[in-house]
Structures are given as structure tokens and as C-alpha cells.
C-alpha positions as CSV (number, residue, x, y, z in Angstrom):
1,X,-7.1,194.1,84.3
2,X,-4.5,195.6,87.0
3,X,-5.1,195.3,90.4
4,X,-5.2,199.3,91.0
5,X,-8.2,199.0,88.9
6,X,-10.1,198.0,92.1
7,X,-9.5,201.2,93.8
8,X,-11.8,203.8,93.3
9,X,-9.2,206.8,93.4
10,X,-6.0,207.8,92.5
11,X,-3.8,209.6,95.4
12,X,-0.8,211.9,95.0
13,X,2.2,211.1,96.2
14,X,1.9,212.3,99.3
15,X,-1.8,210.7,99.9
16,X,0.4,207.5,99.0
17,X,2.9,208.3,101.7
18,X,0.4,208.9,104.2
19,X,-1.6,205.9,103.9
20,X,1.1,203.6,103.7
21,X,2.8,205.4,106.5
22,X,-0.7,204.3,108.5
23,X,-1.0,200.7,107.1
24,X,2.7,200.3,108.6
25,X,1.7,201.6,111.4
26,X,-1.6,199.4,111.8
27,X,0.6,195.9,110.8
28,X,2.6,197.3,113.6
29,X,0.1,197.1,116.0
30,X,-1.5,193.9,114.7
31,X,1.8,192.0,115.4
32,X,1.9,193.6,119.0
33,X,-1.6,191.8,119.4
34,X,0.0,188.6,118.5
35,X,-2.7,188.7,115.4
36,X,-0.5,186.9,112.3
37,X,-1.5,187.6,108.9
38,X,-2.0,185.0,106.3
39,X,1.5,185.2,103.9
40,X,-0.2,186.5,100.9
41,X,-1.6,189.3,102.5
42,X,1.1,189.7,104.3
43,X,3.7,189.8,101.4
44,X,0.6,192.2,100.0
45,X,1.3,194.2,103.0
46,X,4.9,194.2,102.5
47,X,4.9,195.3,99.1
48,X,2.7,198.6,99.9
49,X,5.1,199.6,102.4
50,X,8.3,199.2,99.6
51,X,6.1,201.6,97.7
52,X,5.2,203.9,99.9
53,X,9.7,204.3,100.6
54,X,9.9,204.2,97.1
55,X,7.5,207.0,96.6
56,X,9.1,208.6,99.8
57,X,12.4,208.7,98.6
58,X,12.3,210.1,95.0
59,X,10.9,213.6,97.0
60,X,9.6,216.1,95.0
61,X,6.2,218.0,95.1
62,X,2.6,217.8,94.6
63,X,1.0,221.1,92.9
64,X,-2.7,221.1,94.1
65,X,-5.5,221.1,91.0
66,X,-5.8,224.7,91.6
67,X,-2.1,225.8,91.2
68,X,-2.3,223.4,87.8
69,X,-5.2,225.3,86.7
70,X,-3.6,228.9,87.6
71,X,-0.6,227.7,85.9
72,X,-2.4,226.7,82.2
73,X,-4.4,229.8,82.1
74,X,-1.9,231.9,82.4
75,X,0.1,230.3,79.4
76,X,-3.0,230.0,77.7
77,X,-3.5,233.5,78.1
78,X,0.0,234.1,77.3
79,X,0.1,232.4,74.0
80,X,-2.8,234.6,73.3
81,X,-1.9,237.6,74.1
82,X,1.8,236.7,71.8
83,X,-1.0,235.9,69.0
84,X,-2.7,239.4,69.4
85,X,0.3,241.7,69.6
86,X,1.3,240.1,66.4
87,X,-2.4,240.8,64.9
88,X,-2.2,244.5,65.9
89,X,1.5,245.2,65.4
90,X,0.5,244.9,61.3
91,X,-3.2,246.3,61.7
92,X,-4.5,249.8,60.1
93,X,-2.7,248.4,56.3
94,X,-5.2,250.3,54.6
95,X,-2.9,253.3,56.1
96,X,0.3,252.0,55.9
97,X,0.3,249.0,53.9
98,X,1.9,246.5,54.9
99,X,5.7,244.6,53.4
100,X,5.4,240.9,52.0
101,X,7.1,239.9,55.2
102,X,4.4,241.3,57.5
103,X,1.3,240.2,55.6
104,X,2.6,236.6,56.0
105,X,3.5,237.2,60.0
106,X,0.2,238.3,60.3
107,X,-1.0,235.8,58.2
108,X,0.6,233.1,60.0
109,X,-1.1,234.2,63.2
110,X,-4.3,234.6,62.1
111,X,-4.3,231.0,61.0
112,X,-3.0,229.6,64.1
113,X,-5.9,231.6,65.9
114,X,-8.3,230.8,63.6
115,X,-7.6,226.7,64.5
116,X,-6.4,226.6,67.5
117,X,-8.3,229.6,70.0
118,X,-11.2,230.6,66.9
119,X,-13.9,230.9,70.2
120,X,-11.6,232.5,72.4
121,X,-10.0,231.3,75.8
122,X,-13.1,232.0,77.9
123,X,-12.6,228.1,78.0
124,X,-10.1,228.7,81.1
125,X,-13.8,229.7,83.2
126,X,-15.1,226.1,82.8
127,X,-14.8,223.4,85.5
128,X,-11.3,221.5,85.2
129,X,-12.5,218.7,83.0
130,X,-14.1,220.5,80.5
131,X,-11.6,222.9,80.4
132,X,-9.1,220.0,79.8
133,X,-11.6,218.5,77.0
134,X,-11.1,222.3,75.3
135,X,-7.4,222.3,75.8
136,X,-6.7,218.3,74.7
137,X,-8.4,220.3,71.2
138,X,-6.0,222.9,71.3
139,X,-3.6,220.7,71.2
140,X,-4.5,218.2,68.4
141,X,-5.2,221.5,66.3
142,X,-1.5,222.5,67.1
143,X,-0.6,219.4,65.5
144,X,-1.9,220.1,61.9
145,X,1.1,220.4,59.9
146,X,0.7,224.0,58.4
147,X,-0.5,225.1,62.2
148,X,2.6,223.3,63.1
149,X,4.3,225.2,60.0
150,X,3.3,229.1,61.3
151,X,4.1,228.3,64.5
152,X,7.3,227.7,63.3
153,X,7.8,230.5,61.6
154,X,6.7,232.8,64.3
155,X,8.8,231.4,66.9
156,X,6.3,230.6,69.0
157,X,7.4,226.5,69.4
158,X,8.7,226.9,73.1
159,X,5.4,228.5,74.3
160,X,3.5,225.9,71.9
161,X,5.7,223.2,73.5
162,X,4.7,224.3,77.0
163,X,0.9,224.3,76.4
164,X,1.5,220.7,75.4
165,X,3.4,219.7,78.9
166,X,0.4,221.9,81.2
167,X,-2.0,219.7,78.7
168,X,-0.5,216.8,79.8
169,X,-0.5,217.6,83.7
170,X,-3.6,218.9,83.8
171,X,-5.3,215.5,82.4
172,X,-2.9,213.2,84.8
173,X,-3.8,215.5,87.8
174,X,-7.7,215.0,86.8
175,X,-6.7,211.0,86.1
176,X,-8.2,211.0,83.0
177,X,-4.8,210.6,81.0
178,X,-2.4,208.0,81.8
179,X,1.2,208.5,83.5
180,X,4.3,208.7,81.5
181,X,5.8,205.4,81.9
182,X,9.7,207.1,81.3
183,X,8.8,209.2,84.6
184,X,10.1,207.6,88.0
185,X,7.9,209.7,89.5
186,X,4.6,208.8,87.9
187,X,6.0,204.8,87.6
188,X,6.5,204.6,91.3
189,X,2.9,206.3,92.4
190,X,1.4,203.5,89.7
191,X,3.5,201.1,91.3
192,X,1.9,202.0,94.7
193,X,-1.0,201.6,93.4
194,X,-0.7,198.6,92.6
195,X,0.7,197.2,95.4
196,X,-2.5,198.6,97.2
197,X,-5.3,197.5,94.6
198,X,-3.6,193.3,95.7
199,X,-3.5,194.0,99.0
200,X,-7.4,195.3,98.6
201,X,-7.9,191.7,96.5
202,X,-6.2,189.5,99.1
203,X,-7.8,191.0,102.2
204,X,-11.3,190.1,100.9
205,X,-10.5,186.6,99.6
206,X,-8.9,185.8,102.6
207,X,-11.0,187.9,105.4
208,X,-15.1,188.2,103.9
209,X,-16.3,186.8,106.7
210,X,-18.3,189.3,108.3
211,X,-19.5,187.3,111.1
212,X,-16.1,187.1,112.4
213,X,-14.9,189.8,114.3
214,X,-11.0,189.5,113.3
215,X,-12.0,189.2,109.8
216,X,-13.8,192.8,110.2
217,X,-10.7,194.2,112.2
218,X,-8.4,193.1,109.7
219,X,-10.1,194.9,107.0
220,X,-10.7,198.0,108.9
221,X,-6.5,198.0,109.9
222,X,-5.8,196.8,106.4
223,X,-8.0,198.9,104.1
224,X,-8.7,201.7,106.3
225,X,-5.7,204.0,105.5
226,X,-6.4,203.8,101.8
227,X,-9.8,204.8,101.7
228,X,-9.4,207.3,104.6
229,X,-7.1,209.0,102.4
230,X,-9.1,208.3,99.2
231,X,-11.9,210.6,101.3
232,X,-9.7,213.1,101.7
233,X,-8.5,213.6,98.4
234,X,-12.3,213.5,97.4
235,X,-12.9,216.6,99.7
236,X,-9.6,218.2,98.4
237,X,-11.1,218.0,94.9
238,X,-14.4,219.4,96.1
239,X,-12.0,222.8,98.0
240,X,-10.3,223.0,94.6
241,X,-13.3,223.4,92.6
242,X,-15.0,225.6,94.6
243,X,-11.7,227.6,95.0
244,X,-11.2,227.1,91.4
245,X,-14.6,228.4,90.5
246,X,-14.7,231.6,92.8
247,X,-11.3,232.1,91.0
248,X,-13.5,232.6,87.6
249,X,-16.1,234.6,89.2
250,X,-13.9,237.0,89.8
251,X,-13.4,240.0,87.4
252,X,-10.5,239.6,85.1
253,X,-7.7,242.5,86.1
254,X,-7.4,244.8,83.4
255,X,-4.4,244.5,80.8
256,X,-1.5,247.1,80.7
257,X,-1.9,249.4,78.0
């Protein structure tokens, strides 16, 4: 088992930053009280802070849940919408019936609805992790080889390709998919974390003595700017659900004509 499995949240990067920003600062001020840390925790220590500047200097940004979710709906909806204009542009055959060509593009669509968004996308309404439970089936049906086939043939694999990537970010923002291990990004905020789940191990076998009232300060200095920002990213998620949610509550606009 990994160390970070003793940590009760994940952080983004820049919850990472700003609690190992803090636990410098705090090992600062415990040297300035002439109070030494034992070496393991303090090569624990140590490697947090090379995490955090690892973390620091790779940049980038951090979309919140809520821009994530905006962003999947909207190519959810997208794809479709592509799926519908392709059903209507060859409806009303029993007027004007339709070339061998168009019954198979309109064939080929039907089928990919008919696996892949048969109930709809009223899906996008539902909190974040059952919406991602809905689009992680999406997915696999997009996978079946003659899906995979009339996608093809409609030129839809970009779009299809993108659902796949928001898929993806959607279950690592929630933290119920794992990182891609080819991503510096994602390797270095798993590295952090870490880092931070020995340091957590080595302050209580070294400092459990709560009777002793350095042993209680070191925790507090050591552990403190972890779980500080752990409760913060707790109350983020809470905002972005109930942002999320009065998002869905709101009347869909009406589509151009």
C-alpha cells in the first residue's frame, strides 16, 4: 500500500503548493525555536518541500469541478446535437425517399444513438459522480467495434475522441480514476502525495505522545497545512455542487432554429 493512501484527500496542484508552501514555512519557524526534528521526519519534511517546487515549477492550471462539468456537457450535447442533424437531414423518406448512401448515414447514426445516448443526455442534470458513472458507459459503448465502425464512417472520431479525454478528466478531478502515469503533471501531484502520506507516517511513529506538549506541537506544525488544505478542498467540492446543481435547475436556453 502507498503512503498517500493514509491521506484522506486528494489536492490539486495548487492545494499542493499551498500546503507545502505552509509546512516550509512552519519547519522554518521550528528551527528558529531551536526545536530539531528527528532525521526521518526531517528528510520526510524535506521531500514534501521538493514536491511542492516540483509541482510549482511545471505551472499550468487547475479547472474547478464546475468548469469540468460545463465543459463535458457541452460536448456531450454537442455530439448530440451532430447525431440529430444527421437524423433529420434524411427524415420525411416516405416523401422523398431516400439514396443508398443516406439510408446508411442515417443508419449509422441511429445505431450510435441507439448504444451510446438511447435514454437521452438528461444524464448531464445528475450530481458529478453519477454523471461520470453514465458517461464512463458512453464510453465503453463507443468502444464496440461496429459503434466504433459508424463513427467512423460519419466522421465523427475527433468529437468521439474528445468525449473520451473530458471522460477521463472528469473521473481524475472526482479521484475516482487514477492519473496518467505518462503526465508530468499528474506524476508530480502523485509524487506530492506521497511525499506527504510518509511524512503523515513518520510524525505519528515518532511524535504519539499526547502527554507531551512538543509531540502535540509538532504534529499540529507538521500535519496542519495538509489537512487545513484538505478542509478546504472539502468546502470547494461542497460550492461546486451546489453551483453545479443550481446550474441544472436552471431552464435549458432554447436551441436556434
Amino acid at each position: 500500500m502507498t503512503k498517500s493512501a493514509f491521506l484522506a484527500r486528494r489536492l490539486t496542484p495548487s492545494g499542493c503548493i499551498i500546503a507545502g508552501t505552509k509546512l516550509t514555512a512552519h519547519r522554518e519557524a521550528l528551527k528558529s525555536k531551536k526545536i530539531k526534528l528527528s532525521a526521518k521526519v526531517d528528510a520526510a519534511v524535506q521531500s514534501v518541500i521538493a514536491a511542492t517546487e516540483a509541482i510549482g515549477a511545471l505551472g499550468g492550471t487547475d479547472a474547478s469541478m464546475v468548469a469540468i462539468d460545463r465543459g463535458a456537457d457541452r460536448c456531450i450535447g454537442a455530439f448530440n446535437g451532430q447525431l440529430d442533424a444527421i437524423e433529420r437531414a434524411f427524415d420525411h423518406d416516405g416523401i422523398l425517399p431516400l439514396t443508398e448512401d443516406e439510408a446508411a448515414r442515417r443508419g449509422d447514426a441511429l445505431l450510435v444513438r441507439s448504444e451510446v445516448l438511447s435514454a437521452g443526455i438528461d444524464f448531464v442534470r445528475l450530481v458529478h459522480s453519477q454523471q461520470w458513472v453514465r458517461m464512463s458507459a458512453m464510453i465503453k459503448a463507443l468502444e464496440r467495434k461496429d459503434v466504433k465502425a459508424a463513427v467512423e464512417r460519419l466522421g465523427l472520431s475527433p468529437e468521439v475522441g474528445r468525449l473520451r479525454r473530458w471522460t477521463e478528466l472528469y473521473g481524475q478531478k472526482l479521484g475516482v480514476t487514477e492519473a496518467k502515469s505518462a503526465d508530468p503533471a499528474l506524476k508530480a501531484v502523485e509524487a506530492w502525495h506521497e511525499a506527504y502520506g510518509t511524512l503523515m507516517v513518520q510524525v505519528h511513529a515518532e511524535y504519539d505522545d499526547d502527554r507531551d506538549e512538543t509531540h502535540a506541537l509538532l504534529r499540529d506544525r507538521l500535519l496542519s497545512p495538509y489537512e487545513d488544505a484538505a478542509e478546504e478542498a472539502r468546502r470547494a467540492e461542497q460550492r461546486s455542487r451546489a453551483a453545479s446543481a443550481r446550474k441544472k435547475a436552471e431552464p435549458n436556453e432554447p436551441e436556434p432554429i
